[in-house]
C-alpha positions in Angstrom: 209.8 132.1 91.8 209.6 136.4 91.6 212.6 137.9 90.6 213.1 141.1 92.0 215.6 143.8 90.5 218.2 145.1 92.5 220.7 147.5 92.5 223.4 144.7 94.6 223.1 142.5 91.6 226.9 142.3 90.4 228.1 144.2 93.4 230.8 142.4 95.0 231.5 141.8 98.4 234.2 140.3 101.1 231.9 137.0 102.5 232.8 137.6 106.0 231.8 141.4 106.5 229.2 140.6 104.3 227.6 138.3 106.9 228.1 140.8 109.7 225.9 142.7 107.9 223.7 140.9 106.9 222.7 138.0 109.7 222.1 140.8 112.0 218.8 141.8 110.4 217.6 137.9 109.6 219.4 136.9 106.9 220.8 133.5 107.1 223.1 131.4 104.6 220.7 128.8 102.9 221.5 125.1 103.3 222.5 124.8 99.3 225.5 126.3 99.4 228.5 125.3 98.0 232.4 125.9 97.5 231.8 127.9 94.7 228.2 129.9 95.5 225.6 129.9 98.2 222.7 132.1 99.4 221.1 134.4 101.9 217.7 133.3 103.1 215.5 135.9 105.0 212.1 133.8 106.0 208.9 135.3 105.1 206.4 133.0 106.6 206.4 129.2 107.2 203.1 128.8 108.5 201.4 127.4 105.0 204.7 126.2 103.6 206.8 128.7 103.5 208.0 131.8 101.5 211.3 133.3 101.7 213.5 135.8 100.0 217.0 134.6 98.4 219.9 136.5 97.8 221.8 134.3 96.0 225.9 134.5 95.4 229.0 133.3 93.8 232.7 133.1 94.8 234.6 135.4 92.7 237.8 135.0 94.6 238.5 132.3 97.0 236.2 129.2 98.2 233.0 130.1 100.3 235.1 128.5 103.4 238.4 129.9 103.4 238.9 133.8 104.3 239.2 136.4 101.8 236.9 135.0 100.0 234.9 137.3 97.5 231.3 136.7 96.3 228.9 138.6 93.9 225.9 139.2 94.4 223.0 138.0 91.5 219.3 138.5 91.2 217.3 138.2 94.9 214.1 135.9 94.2 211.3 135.3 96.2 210.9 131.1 96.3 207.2 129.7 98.0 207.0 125.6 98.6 203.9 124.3 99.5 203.8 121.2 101.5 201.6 118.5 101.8 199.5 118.0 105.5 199.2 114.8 107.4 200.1 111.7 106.5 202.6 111.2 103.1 200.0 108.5 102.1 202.5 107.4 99.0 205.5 107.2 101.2 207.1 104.1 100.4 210.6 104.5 102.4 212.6 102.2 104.5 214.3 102.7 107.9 217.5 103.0 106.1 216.6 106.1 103.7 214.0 107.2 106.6 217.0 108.1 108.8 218.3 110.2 106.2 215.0 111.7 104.4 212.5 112.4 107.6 210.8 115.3 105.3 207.9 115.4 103.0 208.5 116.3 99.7 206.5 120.2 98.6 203.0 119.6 97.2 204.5 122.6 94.9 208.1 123.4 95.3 207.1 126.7 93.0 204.2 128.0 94.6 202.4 130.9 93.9 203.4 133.8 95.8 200.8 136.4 97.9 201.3 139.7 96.6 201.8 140.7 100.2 205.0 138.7 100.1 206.2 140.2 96.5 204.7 144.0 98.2 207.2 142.7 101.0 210.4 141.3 99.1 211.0 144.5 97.2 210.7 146.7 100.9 213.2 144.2 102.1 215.0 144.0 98.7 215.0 147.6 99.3 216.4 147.7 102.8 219.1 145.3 101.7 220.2 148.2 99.4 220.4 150.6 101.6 222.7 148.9 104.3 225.0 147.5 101.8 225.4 150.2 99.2 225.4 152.9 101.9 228.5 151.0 103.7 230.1 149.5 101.4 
């Protein structure tokens, strides 16, 4: 994980116009959300795992799924998971749990990141700024 600062941390936002602003220009709401907070995802590269930046948020007002609701923004983080190729050799899972769990776990769910992905987080970290700040 590479922090990255920003000058949205704190900055608070209605949830809704902050999507139509945001999913637009690749952001999308990460799969680990919750009632209470949740995340933008922008995908860097998936090609040797994959690296992405996260905007990460938390309700303020409201519940992430009901209207009006008002989130604030923290600290945008790069993330990189390896995964493993082929085969999960050690894979030791039913049809059950299979149907559930078809995914390998990351080799390295904390990666190292390229600095052309930290070079490219702050740009987009950066861009993120300027559309939100300048319209807010």
């Amino acid at each position: 994980m590479y922090e990255i600062q920003s000058k949205i941390e704190g900055k608070q936002f209605d949830l809704y116009k902050l999507e139509q602003k945001l999913k637009p220009i690749g952001y999308t709401i990460g799969g680990n959300w919750d009632y209470d907070h949740g995340a933008f995802d922008y995908k860097l590269n998936d090609e040797e795992g994959y690296q992405f930046l996260r905007v990460p948020f938390t309700a303020v007002n409201g519940e992430l799924d009901t209207r009006g609701c008002t989130v604030e923004i923290g600290k945008p983080f790069l993330l990189s998971h390896q995964y493993e190729y082929g085969i999960d050799e050690h894979g030791d899972t039913g049809n059950f749990s299979a149907t559930l769990n078809q995914f390998q776990a990351p080799i390295d769910p904390d990666a190292d990141i390229p600095s052309k992905y930290i070079d490219r987080g702050k740009r987009l970290v950066s861009d993120l700024e300027n559309v939100l700040l300048t319209t807010q």
